[in-house]
N, C-alpha and C positions, 0 to 999 in steps of 0.2 A: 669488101675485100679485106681479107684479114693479111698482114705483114711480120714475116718472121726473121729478119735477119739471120744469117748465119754467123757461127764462132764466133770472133771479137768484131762483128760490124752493126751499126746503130743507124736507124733510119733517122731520120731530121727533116724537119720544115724548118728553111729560113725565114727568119724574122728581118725586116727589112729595117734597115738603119737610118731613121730621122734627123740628119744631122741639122739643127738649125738656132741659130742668134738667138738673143732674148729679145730683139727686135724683130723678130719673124722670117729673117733671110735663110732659106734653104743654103745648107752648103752642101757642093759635090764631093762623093766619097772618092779619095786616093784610091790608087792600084796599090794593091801589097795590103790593104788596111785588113786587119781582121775584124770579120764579122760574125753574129751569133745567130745561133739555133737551135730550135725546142725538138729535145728527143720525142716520136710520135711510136717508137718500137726497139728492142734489143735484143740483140742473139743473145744465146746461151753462157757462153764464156765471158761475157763482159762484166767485169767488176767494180768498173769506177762511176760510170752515171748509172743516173734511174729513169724509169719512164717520169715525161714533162719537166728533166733537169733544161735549164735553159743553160749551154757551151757556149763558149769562144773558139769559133774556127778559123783558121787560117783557111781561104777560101782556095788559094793559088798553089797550096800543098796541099792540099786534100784531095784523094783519087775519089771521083765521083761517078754514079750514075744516076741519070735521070730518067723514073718509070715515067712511060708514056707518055700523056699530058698531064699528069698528076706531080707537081713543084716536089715531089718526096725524093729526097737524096738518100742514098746508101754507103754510108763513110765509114773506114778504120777506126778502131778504138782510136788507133795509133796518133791519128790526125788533129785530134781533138788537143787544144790548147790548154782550156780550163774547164771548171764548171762554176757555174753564176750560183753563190748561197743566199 
């Protein structure tokens, strides 16, 4: 299946956040925490990432949707916090 976002909206897979010790203890992630995601597609109008930029999303302002069973988000340029260089 090919993915084409429209205007300013970028498809994503999240990348799931290992937060843990240097002793090995997993920590649980905060509400509110911003988490990242690797662009997999992007509409036409969008000018600030590239396909496989890895963002920083604010997950709890971000208007999302989710295809099917397939984990691919469909977000706002607008949403997008940063991008990871």
């Amino acid at each position: 299946m090919k993915l084409i976002p429209l205007k300013i909206k970028v498809a994503v897979v999240r990348i799931k956040n290992k937060l843990e010790t240097e002793s090995g203890i997993v920590l649980t992630r905060s509400t509110g925490e911003v988490d990242r995601a690797k662009v997999i597609a992007i509409g036409p109008d969008v000018t600030d990432v590239r396909y496989n930029d890895v963002l920083l999303i604010d997950w709890n302002k971000a208007s999302m949707t989710k295809i099917d069973d397939i984990p691919v988000y469909i977000i706002s340029q607008d949403d997008i916090v940063a991008v990871y260089e």
